[in-house]
Each structure stands twice: as C-alpha cells, then as structure tokens.
C-alpha positions in Angstrom: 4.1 -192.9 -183.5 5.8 -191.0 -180.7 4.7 -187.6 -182.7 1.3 -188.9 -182.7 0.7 -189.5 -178.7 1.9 -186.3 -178.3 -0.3 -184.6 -180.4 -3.3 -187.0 -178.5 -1.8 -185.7 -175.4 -2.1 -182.3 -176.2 -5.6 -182.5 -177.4 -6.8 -183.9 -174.1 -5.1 -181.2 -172.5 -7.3 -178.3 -174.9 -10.6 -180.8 -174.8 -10.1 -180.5 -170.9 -10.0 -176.4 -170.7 -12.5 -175.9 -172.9 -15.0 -178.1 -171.0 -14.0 -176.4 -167.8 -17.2 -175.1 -165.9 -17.5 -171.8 -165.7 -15.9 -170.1 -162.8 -18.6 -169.3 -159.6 -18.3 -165.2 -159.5 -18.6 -163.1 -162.4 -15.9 -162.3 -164.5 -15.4 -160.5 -168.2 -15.6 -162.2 -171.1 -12.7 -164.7 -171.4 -9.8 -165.0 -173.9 -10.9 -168.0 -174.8 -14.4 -166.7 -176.6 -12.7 -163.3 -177.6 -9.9 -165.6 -179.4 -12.6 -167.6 -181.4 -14.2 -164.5 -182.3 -10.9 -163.0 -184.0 -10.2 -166.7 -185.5 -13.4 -166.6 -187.2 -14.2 -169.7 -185.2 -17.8 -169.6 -183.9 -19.3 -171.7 -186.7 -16.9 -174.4 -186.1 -17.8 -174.6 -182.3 -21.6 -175.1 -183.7 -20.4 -178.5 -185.1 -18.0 -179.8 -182.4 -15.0 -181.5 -183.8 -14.1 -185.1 -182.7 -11.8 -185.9 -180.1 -8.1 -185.7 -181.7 -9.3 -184.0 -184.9 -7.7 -180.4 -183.6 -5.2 -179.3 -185.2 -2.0 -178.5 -183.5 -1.3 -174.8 -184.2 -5.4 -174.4 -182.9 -4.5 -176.5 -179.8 -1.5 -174.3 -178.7 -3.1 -171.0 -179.0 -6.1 -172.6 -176.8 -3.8 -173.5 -174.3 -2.2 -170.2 -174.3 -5.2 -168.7 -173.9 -5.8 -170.8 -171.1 -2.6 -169.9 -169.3 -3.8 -166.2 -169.8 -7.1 -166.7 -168.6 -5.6 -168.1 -165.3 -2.9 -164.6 -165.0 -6.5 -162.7 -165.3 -8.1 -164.3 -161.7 -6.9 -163.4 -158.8 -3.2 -163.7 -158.3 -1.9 -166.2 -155.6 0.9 -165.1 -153.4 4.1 -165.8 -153.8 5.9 -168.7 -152.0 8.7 -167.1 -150.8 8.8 -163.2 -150.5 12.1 -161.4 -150.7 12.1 -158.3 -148.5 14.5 -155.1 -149.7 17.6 -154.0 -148.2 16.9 -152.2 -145.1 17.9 -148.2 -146.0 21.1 -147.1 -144.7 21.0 -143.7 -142.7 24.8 -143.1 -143.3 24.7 -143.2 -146.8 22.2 -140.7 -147.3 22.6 -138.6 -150.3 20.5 -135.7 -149.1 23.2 -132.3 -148.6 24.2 -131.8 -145.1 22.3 -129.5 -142.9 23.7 -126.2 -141.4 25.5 -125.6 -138.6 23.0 -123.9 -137.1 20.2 -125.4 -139.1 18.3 -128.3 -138.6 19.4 -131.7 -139.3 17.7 -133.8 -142.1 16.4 -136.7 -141.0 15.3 -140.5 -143.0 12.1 -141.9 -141.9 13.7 -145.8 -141.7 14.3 -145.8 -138.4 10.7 -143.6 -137.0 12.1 -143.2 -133.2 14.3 -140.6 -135.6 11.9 -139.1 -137.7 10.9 -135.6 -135.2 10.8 -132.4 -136.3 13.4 -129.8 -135.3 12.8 -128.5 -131.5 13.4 -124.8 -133.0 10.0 -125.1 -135.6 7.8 -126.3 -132.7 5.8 -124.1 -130.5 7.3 -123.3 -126.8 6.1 -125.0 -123.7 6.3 -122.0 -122.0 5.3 -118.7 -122.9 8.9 -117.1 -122.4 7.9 -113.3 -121.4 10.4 -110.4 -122.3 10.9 -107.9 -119.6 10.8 -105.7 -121.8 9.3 -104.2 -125.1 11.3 -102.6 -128.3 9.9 -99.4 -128.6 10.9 -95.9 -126.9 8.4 -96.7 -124.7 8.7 -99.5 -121.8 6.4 -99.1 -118.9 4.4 -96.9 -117.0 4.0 -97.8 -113.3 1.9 -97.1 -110.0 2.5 -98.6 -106.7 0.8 -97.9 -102.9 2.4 -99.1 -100.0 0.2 -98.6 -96.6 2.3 -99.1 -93.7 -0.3 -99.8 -90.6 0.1 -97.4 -87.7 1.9 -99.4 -84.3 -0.7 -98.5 -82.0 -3.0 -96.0 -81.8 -0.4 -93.2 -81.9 2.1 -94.8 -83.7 3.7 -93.8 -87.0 2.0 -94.7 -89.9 2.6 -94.2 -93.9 1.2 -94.3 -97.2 3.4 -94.4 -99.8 2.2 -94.2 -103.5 4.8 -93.8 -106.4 4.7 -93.4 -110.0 7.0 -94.2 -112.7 7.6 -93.8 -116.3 10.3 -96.3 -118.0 11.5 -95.0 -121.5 14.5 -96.1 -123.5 17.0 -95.5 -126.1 20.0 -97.0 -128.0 23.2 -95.8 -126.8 24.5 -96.1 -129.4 22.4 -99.4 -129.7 19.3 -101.4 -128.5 21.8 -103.7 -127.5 23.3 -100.9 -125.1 20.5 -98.9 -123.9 20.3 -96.0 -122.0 16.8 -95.9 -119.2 14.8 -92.6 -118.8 13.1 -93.1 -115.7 10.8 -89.9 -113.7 9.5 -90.7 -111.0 6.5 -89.1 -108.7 6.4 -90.1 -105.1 3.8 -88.9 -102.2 4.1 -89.5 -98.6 1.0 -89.1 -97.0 2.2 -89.4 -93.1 0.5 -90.4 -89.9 2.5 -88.7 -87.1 3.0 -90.2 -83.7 2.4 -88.1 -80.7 6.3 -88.0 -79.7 7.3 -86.6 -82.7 4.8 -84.4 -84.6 5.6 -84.9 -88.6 4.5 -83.3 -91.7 1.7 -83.9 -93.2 2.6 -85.1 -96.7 6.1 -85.6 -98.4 7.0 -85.0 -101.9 9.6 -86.2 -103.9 10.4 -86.0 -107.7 13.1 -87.7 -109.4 14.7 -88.4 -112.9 17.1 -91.1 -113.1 19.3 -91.8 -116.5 20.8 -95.4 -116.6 23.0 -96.9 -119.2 23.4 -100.3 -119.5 26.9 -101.2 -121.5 27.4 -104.4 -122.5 31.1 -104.9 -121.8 31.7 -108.4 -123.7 29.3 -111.4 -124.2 29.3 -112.2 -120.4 29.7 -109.1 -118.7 27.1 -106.4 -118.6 27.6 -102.6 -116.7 24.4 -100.8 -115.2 26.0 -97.2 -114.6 23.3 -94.7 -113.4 22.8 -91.1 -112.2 19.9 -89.6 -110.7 18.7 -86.0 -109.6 15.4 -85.5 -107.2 14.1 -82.9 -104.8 12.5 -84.5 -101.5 10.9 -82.2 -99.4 7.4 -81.1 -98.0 8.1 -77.9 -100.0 6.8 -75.7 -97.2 10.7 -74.6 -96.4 13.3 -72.8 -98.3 15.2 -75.5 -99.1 13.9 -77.5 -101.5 15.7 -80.6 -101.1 17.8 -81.4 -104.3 20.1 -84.3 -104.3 21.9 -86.5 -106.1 21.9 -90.3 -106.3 23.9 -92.4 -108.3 24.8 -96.2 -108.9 27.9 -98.8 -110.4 27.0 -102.0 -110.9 28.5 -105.3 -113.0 26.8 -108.7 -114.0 28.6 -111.2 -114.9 26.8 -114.5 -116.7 28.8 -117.3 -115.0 26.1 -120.0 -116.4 24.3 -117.9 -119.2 20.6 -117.7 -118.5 21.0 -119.3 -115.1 23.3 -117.7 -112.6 24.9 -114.2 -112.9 26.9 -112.8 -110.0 26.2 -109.2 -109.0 28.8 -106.7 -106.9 28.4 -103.0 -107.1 27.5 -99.8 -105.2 25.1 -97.6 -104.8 24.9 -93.8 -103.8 21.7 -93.1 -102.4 23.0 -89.9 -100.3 20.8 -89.9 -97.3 21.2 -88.1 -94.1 23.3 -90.3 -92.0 23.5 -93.1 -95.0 25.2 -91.9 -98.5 27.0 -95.3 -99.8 25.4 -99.1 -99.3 27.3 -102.2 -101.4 25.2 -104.3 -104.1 26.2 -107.7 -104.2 25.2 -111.4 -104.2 24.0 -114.1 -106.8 21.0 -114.2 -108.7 20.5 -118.3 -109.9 17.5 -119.5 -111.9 18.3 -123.4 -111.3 15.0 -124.1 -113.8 12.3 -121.9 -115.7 10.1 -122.5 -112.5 12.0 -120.9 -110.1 14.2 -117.0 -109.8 16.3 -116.8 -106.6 17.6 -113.0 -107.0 19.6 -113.1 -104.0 21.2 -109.5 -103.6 21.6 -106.7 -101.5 19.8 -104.7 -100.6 16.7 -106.0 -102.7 16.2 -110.1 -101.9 12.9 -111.8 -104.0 12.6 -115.4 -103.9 10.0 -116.4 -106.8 8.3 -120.0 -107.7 5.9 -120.0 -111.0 2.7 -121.4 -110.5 0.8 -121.3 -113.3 1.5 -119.7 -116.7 -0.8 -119.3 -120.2 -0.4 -117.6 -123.5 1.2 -114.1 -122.6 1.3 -114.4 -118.8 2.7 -116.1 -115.7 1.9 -116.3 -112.2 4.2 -116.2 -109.1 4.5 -115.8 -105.7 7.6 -114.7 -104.3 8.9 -113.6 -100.8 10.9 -110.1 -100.7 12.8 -107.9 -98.7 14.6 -104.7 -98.8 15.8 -101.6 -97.4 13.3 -98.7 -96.5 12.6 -94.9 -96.0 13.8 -91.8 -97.2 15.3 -88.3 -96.5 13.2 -85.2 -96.9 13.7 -81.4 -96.6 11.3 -80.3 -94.0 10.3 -77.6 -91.6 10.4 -79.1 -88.2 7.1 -78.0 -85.6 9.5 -75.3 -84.3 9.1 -73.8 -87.7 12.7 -74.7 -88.5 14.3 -75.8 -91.2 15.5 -79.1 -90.6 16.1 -82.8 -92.5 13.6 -86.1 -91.6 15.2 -89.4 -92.3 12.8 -92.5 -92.3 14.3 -95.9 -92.4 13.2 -99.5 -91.6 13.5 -103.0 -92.9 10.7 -105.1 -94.8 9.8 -108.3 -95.4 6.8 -109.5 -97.7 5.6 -112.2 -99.1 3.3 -111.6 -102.7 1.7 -112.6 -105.7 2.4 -111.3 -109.4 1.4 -111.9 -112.9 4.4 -110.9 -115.2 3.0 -110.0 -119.0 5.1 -109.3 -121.8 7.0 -106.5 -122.2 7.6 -105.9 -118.0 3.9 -105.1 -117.8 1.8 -107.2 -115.4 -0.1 -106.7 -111.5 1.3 -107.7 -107.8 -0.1 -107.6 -103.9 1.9 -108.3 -101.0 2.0 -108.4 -97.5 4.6 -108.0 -95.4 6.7 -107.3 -91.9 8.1 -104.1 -91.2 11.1 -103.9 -88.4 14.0 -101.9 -87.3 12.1 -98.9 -87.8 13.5 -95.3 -87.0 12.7 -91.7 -87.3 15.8 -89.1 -86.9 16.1 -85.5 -87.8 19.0 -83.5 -88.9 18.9 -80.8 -86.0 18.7 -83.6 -83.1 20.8 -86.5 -82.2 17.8 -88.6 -80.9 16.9 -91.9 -83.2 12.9 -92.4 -82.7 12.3 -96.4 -82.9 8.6 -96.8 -83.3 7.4 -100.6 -83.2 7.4 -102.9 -85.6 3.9 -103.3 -87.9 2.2 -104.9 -90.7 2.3 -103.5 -94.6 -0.3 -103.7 -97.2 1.1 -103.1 -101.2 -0.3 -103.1 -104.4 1.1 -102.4 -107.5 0.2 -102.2 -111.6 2.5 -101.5 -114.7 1.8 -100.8 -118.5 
C-alpha cells in the first residue's frame, strides 16, 4: 500500500507539469514534446490516459524532462555569491624586470597599473645645444651702440661665426673650429678723430676634454688680426683660454673657475669663475665672469622655446690702427653692458634673439698717449640669428 501512494503521488506530480500553461514569451520547442517524439508517443497523447494509469518508468523521464525544461529558462541568481581570492602582487610569477628596465606591473591594484615614464612622450621639448654632424652652427650678430650726443662715439658692430666640430679622439671629447668675421663700422667723436671701419678676423680651436664623469676641461687657443689694415702692422695676436666645470648636482649646478687670455692693450689676463644653477627646467642662472645671463622660459612647443633673459658682459676691443697723425698706433675700446632680451632656442644651438641694453664705463685709449677718453654712457640695440 505504501508503494502504491507513492506511485499516485508521483503521477500528480507528471499530471501537474504536463498541464502547465505555456510560458508568456516565446521559447523553442520543449523537452517535453521532443521527448514524446523520440518515445514514439504522440498517438498515446491523442487518447489521454486516466489519472494513475502512467506508468512509472514514463512518469520519471516526464519529470526529468521537466527539471530540464526549467535549467533551459532564464537562470536565477545565486543566493549567496562567493567572490575569488584577491591577486597577490608579491607572488607574481612574471620574470623580474631589469635594472635599468622597466618594472612589470599587475593590473589588481589600477592606481599601479601606469606605463613606464621612459616610453611616454616628454613634457617638454628638451632642445640639444648642439647637433651631431661636422657641422654645428653658422652665426650673425649686429650690435648698434647709439652715439652719446651729437658728437659722441658711436658703433656698429656686426660679427659672423662658423661653429664646426670634431672628435678628439671622440664625440664625447670634441675639438670646436670656430672663424670668425667681425666689422666695426665707427662713428668718431670730435675729441678724438677714429677710423672709419675696423676689421678683425679670427680662428679659434677649442677642445673640450672630459676629465672624469663630473669634471669637464674647455682648453682653447685662438689666432686673429685686428686692425683697420691701412698700417703696416697688421695686428696679429694671440688669445687663449683654461677653463674647468665641475657638475656638483648633475644637470643642475656646475661650478666654473678658469682664465682667459684675451691679450689686449693694457688688459691681457681676466679670471672666469662663478656658478651656473638651473634650480628647474624653467629657469638658467649662468652666473660667471665675465659673461652673466639670467634666463626664465616662457613658452615652449615642438622644437622650440622661448625666453627672456637679462645679460651682461665685458666690452671692446684692440685694433692696429694709423692714428690722424698718420702714425702707427694701437686703439683700445672698452666698456661694460647690460641688456635685457628675448630668444627662441631650436634644436641643435640654432634659434633668433633681440636685446636692449645699457652701456657704461666706456673708454677710448691709444697706445702712443696716456690719456683714457670716457665718452658717456648710451643705449644699445642687438640682433642676432644662428643656423
């Protein structure tokens, strides 16, 4: 008797799923039907069966069919969900990076998932000053200096330069070809007639040895002729210079002492010294003697930046003249300058400037008198391009 409640339990159970209604939305054909078809059962559905008559092995494959029917629709979600162990970093199998290379990185944490700084483009367009080829830059520069008065002394200054380099024995220790053409073109006062224009030519070979790592040597000799070639002496002299640079905080400060032979008439030796510091890519402080500049970038793009700087420096020259007597003699110009300019630096040491500046301390003195001429002080105008 048990055996038999059973089995009428188990046939409500099937007479309840197959008179389910049919679910709302479309759906394929369902196991039941395809079952019946492979059971060869389609006739017997034509003549439904009495309530208990099923028999049992029918009854358990309709209720298995049932249960798959239900795995078909759409799935609930679970109760509980069980996340995964977080990943641990540390335990990374990945092979270690390089010293020098970058480090790899898991994304499980993504404040640490960036890529290497070194595969990114720069910020900034970090120029070179100069360019790797035997060629390194071809310059022009005119400097009018504005007469003090109406017959005071007053100068035009124009100057060009050729850079050229080669190793020595490396690129890494170069040696600088540098001619130079300059032309005075001279505005005499009325106390002391002048001539005309100036000339002076000049070839300058400078080494540049790098002693160790931190410690760099600028040694330099230079030949020229500085005259107004209208006398028999044509004004030959040599020039020379001896310079370290020491990197106390690489690519930020480097200290500077050295001396410099510029063998004028009453001035041959001057000291080169100070501190140039470069406390951020924004700012160069290049604070030597006897060349000063004070720059602050402004702006910068792809292949340029723009500064403005103020500069100062040491003046003049010594020629080989014939005085108005007709006499040989030597004309030493000197003064002191202060200016304050614009630049655009390109790569490779090439680029444009103007200034404007203050010039003081001004004197003219010639070799066959021991009187010092000290015309006022006046304005500058300067302009300058380089290849």
């Amino acid at each position: 008797m048990p055996s038999s409640r059973r089995l009428k339990s188990k046939n409500r159970v099937c007479r309840a799923v197959w008179e389910r209604p049919p679910p709302a939305e479309p759906a394929l054909p369902t196991p039941i039907l395809i079952l019946d078809a492979a059971l060869g059962m389609n006739e017997r559905r034509q003549q439904p069966r009495a309530a208990g008559t099923w028999p049992p092995a029918v009854a358990v494959l309709v209720l298995a069919a049932a249960l798959l029917a239900g795995r078909g629709g759409r799935a609930e979600p679970p109760a509980v969900i069980h996340p995964l162990p977080p990943v641990d970093a540390t335990s990374s199998r990945l092979p270690p990076a390089g010293a020098d290379g970058p480090r790899a990185l898991l994304a499980s944490d993504p404040s640490e998932y960036r890529p290497p700084q070194d595969l990114l483009p720069s910020e900034t367009p970090h120029l070179t000053a100069h360019k790797n080829t035997f060629f390194q830059k071809l310059e022009f520069t005119a400097t009018e200096v504005l007469p003090d008065g109406g017959d005071g002394l007053g100068l035009l200054e124009t100057e060009l330069s050729l850079t050229l380099a080669l190793p020595a024995p490396t690129t890494e220790m170069p040696l600088a070809i540098i001619p130079t053409l300059a032309t005075t073109f001279v505005d005499s006062p009325a106390s002391a007639p002048l001539p005309e224009q100036l000339y002076g030519a000049n070839l300058d070979l400078i080494w540049l040895p790098k002693i160790s790592p931190g410690l760099l040597g600028v040694l330099g000799i230079g030949t020229g002729w500085y005259s107004d070639f209208e006398g028999p002496d044509d004004g030959f002299r040599l020039s020379g210079r001896a310079i370290v640079r020491y990197d106390w905080v690489p690519e930020r400060m480097q200290l500077v002492a050295g001396v410099l032979y510029i063998n004028r008439l009453n001035t041959k030796l001057i000291p080169a010294a100070g501190v140039i510091w470069m406390p951020n890519d924004d700012l160069n402080f290049e604070m030597t003697f006897p060349q000063v500049k004070l720059g602050r970038r402004l702006t910068w793009g792809p292949g340029f930046e723009n500064w403005v700087y103020l500069a100062g420096g040491f003046g003049g020259n010594s020629w080989s003249i014939r005085n108005a007597a007709g006499d040989p003699d030597v004309l030493d110009l000197q003064d002191w300058r202060l200016m304050v300019g614009w630049e655009q630096k390109r790569n490779g040491g090439a680029g444009y400037r103007v200034e404007i500046g203050y010039v003081f301390s001004r004197e003219i003195e010639f070799g066959s008198a021991p009187t010092v001429l000290q015309p006022d002080d006046t304005l500058l105008l300067r302009g300058g391009a380089a290849f």
